[in-house]
C-alpha positions as CSV (number, residue, x, y, z in Angstrom):
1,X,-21.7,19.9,0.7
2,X,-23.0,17.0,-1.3
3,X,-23.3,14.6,1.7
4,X,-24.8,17.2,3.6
5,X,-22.3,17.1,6.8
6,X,-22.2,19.9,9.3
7,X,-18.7,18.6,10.7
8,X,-16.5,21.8,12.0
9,X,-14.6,23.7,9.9
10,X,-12.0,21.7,8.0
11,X,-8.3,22.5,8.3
12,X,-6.5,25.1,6.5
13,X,-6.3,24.1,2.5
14,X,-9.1,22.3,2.4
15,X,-12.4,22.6,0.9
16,X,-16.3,21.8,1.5
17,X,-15.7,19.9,-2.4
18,X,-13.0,18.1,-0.7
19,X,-15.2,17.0,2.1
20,X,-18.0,15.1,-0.3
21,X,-19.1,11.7,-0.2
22,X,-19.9,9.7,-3.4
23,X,-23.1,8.4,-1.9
24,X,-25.4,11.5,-0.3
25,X,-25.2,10.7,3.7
26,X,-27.6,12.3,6.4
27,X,-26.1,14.9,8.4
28,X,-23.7,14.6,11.1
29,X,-23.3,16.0,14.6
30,X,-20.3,18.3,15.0
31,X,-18.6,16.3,17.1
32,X,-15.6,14.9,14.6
33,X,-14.3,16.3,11.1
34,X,-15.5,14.6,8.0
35,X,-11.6,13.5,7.9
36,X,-11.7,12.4,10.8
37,X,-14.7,9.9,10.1
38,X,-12.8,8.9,7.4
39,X,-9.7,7.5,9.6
40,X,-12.4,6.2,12.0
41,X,-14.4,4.0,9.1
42,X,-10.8,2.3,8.2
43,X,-9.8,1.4,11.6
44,X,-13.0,-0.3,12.0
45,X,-13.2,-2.1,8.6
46,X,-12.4,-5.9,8.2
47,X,-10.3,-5.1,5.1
48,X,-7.9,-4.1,7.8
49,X,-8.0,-6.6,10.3
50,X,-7.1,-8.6,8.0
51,X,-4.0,-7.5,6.8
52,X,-2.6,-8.7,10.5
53,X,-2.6,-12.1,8.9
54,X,-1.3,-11.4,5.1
55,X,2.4,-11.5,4.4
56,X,4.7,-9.0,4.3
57,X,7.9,-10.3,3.5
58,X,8.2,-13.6,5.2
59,X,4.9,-15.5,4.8
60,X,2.3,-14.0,8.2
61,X,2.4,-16.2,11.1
62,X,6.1,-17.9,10.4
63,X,8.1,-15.2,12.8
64,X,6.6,-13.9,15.8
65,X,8.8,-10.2,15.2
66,X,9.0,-9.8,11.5
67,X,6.4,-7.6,10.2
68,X,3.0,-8.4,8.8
69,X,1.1,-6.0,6.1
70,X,-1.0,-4.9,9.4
71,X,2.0,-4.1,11.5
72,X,4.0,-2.3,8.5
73,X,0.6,0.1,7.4
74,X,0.5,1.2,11.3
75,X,3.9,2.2,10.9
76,X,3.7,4.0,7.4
77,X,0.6,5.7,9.0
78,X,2.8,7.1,12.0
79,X,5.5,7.8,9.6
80,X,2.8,9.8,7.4
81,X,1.1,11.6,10.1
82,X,4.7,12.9,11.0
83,X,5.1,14.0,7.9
84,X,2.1,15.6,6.4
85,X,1.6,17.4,10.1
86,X,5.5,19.5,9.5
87,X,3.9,20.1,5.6
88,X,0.0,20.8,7.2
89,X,-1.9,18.3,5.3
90,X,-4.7,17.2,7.4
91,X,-3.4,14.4,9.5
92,X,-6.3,12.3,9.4
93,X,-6.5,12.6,5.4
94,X,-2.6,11.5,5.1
95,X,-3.8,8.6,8.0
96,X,-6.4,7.2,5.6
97,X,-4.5,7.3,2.7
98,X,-1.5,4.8,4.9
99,X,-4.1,2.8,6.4
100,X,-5.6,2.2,2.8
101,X,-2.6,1.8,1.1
102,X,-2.1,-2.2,1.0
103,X,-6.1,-3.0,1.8
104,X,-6.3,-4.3,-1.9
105,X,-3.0,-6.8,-1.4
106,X,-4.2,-10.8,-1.5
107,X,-2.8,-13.6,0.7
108,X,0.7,-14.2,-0.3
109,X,1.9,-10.6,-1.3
110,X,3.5,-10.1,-4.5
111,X,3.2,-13.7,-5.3
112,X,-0.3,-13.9,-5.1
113,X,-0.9,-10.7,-6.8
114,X,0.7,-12.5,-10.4
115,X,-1.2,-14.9,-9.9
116,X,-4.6,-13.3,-10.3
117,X,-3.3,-10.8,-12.7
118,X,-2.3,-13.9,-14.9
119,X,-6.5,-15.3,-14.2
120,X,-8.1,-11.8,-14.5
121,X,-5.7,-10.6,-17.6
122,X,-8.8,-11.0,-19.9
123,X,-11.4,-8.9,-17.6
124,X,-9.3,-5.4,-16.6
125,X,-6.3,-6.9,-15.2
126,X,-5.6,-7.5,-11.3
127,X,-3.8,-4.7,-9.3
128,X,-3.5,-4.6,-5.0
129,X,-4.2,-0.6,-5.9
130,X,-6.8,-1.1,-7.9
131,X,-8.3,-3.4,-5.6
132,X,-8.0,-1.1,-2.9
133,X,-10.4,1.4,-4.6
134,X,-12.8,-1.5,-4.9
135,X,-12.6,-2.4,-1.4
136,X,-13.1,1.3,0.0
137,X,-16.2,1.8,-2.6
138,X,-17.9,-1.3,-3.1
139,X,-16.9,-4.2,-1.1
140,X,-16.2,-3.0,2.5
141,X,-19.8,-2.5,3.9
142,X,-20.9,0.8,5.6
143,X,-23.4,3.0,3.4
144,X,-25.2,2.1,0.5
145,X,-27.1,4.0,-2.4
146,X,-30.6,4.5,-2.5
147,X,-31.0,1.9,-5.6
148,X,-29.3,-0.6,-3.4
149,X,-25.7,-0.5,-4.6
150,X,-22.2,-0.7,-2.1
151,X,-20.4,2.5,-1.8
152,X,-18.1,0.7,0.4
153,X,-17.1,3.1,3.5
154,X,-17.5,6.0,1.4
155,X,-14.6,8.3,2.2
156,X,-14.3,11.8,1.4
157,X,-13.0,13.0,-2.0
158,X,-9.7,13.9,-0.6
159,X,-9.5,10.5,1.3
160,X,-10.3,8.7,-1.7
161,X,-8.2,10.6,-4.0
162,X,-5.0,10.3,-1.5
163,X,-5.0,6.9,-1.4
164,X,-4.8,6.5,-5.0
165,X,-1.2,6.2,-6.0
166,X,-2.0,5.0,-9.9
167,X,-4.6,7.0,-10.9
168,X,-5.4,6.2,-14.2
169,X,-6.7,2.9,-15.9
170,X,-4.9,-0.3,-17.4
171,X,-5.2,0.7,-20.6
172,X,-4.1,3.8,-20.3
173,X,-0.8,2.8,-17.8
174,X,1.6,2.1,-21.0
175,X,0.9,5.8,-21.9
176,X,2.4,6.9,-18.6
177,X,5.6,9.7,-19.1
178,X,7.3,7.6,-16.3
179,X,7.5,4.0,-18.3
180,X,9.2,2.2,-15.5
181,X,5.7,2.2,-13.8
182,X,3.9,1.2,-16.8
183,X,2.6,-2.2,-15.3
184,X,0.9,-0.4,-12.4
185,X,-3.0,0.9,-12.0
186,X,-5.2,2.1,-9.9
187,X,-8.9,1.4,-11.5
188,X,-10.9,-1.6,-13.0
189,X,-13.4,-1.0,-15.8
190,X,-16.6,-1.6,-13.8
191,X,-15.2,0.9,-11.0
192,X,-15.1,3.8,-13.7
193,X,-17.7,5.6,-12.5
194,X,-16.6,6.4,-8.8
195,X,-13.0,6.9,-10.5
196,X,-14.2,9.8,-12.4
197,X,-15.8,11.4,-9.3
198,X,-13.4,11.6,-7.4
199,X,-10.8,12.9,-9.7
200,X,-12.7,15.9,-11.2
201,X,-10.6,18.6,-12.0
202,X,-7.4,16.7,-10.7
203,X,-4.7,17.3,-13.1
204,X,-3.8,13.9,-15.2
205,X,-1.4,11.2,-14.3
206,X,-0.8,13.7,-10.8
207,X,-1.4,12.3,-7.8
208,X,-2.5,14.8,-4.1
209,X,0.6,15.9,-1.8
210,X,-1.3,13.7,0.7
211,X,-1.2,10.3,-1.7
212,X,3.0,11.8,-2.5
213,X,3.5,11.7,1.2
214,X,1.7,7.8,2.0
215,X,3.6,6.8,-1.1
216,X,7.3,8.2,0.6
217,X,6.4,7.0,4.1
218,X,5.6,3.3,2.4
219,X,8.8,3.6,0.8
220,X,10.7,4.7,4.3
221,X,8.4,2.0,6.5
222,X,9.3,-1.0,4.6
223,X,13.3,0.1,4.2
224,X,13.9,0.5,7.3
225,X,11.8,-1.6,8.9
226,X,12.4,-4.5,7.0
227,X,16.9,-4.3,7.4
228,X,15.6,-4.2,11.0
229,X,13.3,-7.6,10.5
230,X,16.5,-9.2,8.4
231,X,18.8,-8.1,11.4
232,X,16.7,-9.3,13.8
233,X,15.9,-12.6,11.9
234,X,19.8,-13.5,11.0
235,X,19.2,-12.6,7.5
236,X,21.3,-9.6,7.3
237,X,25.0,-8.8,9.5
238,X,25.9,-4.9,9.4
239,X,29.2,-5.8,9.2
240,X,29.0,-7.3,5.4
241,X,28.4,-4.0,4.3
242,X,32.5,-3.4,5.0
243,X,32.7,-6.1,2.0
244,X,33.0,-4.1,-1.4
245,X,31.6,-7.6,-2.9
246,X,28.9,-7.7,-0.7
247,X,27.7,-4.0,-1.7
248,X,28.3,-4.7,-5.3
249,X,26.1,-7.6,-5.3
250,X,23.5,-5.1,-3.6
251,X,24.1,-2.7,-5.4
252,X,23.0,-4.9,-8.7
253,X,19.9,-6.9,-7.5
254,X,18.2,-3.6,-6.2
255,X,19.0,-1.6,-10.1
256,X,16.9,-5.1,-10.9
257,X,14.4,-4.7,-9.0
258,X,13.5,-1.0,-8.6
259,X,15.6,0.0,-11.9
260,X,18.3,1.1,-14.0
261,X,18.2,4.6,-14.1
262,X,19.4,3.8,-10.2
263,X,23.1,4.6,-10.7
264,X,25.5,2.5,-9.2
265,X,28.2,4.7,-8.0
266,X,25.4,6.9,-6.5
267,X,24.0,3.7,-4.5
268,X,27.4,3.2,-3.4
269,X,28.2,6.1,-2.1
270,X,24.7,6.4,0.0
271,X,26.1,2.8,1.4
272,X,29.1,4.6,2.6
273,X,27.3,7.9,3.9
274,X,25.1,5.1,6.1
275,X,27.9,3.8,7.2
276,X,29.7,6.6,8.3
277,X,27.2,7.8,10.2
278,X,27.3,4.7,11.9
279,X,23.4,4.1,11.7
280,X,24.1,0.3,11.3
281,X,24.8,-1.8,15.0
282,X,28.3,-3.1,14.9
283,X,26.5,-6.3,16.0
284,X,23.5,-8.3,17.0
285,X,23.2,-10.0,19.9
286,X,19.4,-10.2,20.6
287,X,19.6,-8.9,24.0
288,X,17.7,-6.0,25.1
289,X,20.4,-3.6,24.8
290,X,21.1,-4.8,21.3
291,X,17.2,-4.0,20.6
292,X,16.9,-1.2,21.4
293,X,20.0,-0.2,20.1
294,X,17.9,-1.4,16.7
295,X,15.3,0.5,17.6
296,X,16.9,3.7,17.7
297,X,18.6,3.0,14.3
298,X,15.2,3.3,12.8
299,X,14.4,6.1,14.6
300,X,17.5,7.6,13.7
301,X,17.0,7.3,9.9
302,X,13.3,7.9,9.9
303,X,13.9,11.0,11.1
304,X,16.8,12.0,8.5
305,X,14.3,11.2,6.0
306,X,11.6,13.0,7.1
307,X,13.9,15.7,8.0
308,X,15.4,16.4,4.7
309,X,12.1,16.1,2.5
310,X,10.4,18.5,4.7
311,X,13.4,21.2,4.3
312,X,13.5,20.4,0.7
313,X,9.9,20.9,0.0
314,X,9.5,23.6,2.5
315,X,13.2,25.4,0.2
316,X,10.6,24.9,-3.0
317,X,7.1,25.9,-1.5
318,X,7.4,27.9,1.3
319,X,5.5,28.0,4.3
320,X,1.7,27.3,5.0
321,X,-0.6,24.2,4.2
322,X,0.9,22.5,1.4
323,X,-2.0,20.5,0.7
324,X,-3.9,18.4,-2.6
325,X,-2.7,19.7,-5.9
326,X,-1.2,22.9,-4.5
327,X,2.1,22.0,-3.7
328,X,4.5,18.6,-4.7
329,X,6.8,16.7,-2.6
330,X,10.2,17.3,-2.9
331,X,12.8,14.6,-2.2
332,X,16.5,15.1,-2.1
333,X,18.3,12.7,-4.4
334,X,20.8,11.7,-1.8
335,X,17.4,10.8,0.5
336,X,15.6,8.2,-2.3
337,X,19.5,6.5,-2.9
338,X,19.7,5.7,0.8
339,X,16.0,4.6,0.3
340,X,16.5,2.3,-2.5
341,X,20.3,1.2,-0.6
342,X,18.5,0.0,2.4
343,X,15.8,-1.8,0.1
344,X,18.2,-3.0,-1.8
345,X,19.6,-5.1,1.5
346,X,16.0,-6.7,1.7
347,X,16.1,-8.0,-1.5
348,X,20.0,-9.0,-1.4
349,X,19.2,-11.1,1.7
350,X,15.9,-11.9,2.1
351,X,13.2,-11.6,-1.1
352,X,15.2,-12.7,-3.6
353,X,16.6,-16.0,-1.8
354,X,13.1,-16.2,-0.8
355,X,11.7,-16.0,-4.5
356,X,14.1,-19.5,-5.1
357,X,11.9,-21.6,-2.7
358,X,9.5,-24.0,-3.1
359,X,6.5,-22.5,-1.3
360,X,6.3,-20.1,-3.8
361,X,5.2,-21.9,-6.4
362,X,2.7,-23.5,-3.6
363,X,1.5,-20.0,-3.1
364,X,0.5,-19.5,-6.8
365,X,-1.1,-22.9,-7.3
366,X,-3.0,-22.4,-4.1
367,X,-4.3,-18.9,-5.6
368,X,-5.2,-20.3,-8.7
369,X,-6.4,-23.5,-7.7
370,X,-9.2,-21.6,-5.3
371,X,-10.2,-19.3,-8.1
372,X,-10.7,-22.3,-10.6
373,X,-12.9,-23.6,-7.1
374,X,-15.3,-20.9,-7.3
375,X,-16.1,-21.1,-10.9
376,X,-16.1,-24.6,-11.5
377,X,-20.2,-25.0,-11.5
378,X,-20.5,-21.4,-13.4
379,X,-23.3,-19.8,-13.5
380,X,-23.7,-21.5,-10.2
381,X,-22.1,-20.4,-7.4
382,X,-19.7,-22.2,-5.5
383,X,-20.3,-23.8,-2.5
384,X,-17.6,-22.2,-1.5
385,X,-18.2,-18.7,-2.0
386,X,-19.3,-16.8,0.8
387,X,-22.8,-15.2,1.6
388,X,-20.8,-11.4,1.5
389,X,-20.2,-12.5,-2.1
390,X,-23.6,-13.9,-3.4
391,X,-25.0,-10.9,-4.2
392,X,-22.7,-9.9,-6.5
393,X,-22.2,-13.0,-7.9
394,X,-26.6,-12.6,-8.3
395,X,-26.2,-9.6,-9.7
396,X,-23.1,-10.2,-12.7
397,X,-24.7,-11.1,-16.0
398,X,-21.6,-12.5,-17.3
399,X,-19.2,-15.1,-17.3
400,X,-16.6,-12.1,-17.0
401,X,-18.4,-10.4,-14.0
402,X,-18.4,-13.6,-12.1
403,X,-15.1,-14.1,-12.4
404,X,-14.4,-11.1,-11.1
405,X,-16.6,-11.6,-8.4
406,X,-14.6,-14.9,-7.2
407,X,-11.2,-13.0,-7.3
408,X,-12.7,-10.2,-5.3
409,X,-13.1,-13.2,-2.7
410,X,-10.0,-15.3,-3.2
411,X,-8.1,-11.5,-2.8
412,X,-10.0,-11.1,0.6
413,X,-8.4,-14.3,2.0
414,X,-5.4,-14.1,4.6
415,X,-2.9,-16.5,3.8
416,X,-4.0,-18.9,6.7
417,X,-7.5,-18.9,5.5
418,X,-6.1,-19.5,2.0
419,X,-3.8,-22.2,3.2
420,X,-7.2,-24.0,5.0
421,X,-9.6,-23.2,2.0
422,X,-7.4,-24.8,-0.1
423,X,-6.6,-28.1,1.7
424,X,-10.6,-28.4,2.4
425,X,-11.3,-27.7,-1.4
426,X,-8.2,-28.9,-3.4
């Protein structure tokens, strides 16, 4: 092996080549697998402590139940684990690729996401996925190159590679068979070269059954978990969903948000399968019982999803490891409607009111306002800009790499730290 590990052997559908490390490390004892490692390396980074104080849905820190993006990526990590385990992926491979997943997000979700792509449009874009490679292989500290570069934790190839759900560069995301994802990608220019690594020999635009399985139990975390948060927090009543008005309006809004080619009668009829099988509470009533009784609807239809793509891939496949580009995940089409239904109840009652308040446009002045901060004194660097950063900020010889540099750090910020940075600054 490259890295020159003498971890045990690896699990079944797995290889030595899928055990490498971009930057050569010295040899380990045989206590742990190099996946293992891996998994270890993330739990310990800062990139993910951090995520305990970056939003989710409602803005982190405003509800002491709902979800943050820490809370939600422990769950998609159980959720994966469960999965890849009935499939035989290595566990701890699927675990990295969960706990990665959302590293790359800034403070303020989705909202501060457009507002750096706006800033960075001219210099590669800004992407939470693309940031995430930049976190695990430059920024995140751990092991470093001879010559002095970051190679950020370093994770194995497979790691790496599962955790990359848009593999393939902005330019080359408008090219992509599937148009309706057109806007996203996984990779800016100057992180090219650890890009190429770790996808040689990977078939294009495809992404590992490890990556396919993070990406579904995403999807499942933050559908059901969220209808639980809008229960909990008096967004959301079960019992409007016996109002045909009601599930039309759903219906609509989440055929805007997550597209057209969602039919409507088809999300209709996963409303009324839901329903049937009484996995919504007849009510809320915030006492113990009425938790837990929440608790076990999640329970209940994380385990029908699992359940049913697990058959369904297994039906395609067969038996044995079904691991990295040998195999695809297979999802029933009656599983991703009662996916996109229960989204579609998150954005009914809770993003899309949310989108309408003020704050929001607070949150993208705030973003932009701090990255206009950090390069006001250009080629200086900002008072502001902290000693993690300098060093890259030394080492850009353009206006272009030191902007980049200032959004790495602005993306880094929680949305408390934002909030204080910005009062102090602005």
């Amino acid at each position: 092996m490259e890295s020159g590990e003498t971890d045990r052997l690896l699990t079944e559908g797995y290889t030595g080549y899928d055990e490498e490390r971009w930057a050569p490390e010295p040899p380990k004892s045989r206590d742990r697998t190099a996946f293992e490692r891996d998994r270890a390396r993330l739990v310990h980074s800062s990139a993910l402590r951090r995520l305990g104080a970056k939003t989710q849905i409602l803005v982190a820190g405003t509800d002491d139940f709902a979800r943050t993006r820490l809370t939600h990526t422990l769950e998609v990590a159980q959720i994966g684990r469960q999965i890849g385990s009935l499939l035989g992926c290595d566990p701890d491979v699927v675990d990295c690729a969960c706990l990665a997943h959302d590293l790359g997000h800034p403070p303020f979700g989705h909202n501060g996401e457009r507002a750096l792509s706006r800033i960075a449009s001219g210099i590669g874009g800004f992407e939470g996925n693309a940031q995430t490679l930049r976190l695990l292989t430059r920024l995140e500290p751990k092991v470093f190159f001879e010559d002095g570069r970051s190679a950020g934790v370093n994770l194995t190839r497979a790691a790496l590679d599962a955790s990359m759900k848009y593999p393939w560069t902005i330019e080359r995301a408008a090219e992509h068979p599937k148009g309706e994802r057109s806007v996203k990608f996984g990779v800016y220019p100057d992180d090219r070269p650890v890009f190429e690594w770790l996808r040689q020999g990977a078939p294009e635009w495809t992404t590992p059954m490890e990556c396919q399985v993070m990406d579904l139990s995403d999807d499942i975390a933050y559908s059901v978990h969220d209808v639980e948060d809008a229960i909990v927090g008096g967004s959301f009543d079960p019992i409007t969903l016996t109002d045909p008005k009601i599930v039309a309006g759903i219906v609509e809004v989440a055929r805007d948000w997550y597209g057209q080619k969602w039919d409507a009668d088809k999300l209709e009829a996963a409303f009324t399968r839901l329903r049937d099988l009484r996995f919504f509470p007849d009510r809320f009533t915030g006492t113990r019982h009425s938790l837990a009784t929440l608790k076990n609807m999640t329970s209940a239809l994380i385990g029908r999803f699992a359940s049913s793509v697990e058959h369904a891939t297994r039906a395609r496949h067969g038996e044995g490891p079904l691991t990295r580009y040998s195999a695809g995940l297979v999802i029933p089409e009656e599983t991703s409607y009662e996916i996109v239904a229960l989204k579609g109840i998150s954005v009914y009652f809770v993003m899309a009111p949310n989108e309408k308040q003020p704050f929001h446009d607070e949150q993208l002045t705030i973003v932009t306002d701090l990255v206009e901060v950090m390069m006001r004194n250009d080629p200086k660097p900002s008072d502001a800009l902290e000693t993690v950063f300098l060093e890259d900020w030394d080492r850009a010889g353009s206006y272009d790499e030191r902007l980049r540099v200032a959004i790495d750090q602005v993306a880094s910020l929680t949305d408390g730290s934002a909030l204080a940075l910005h009062s102090i600054l602005c």
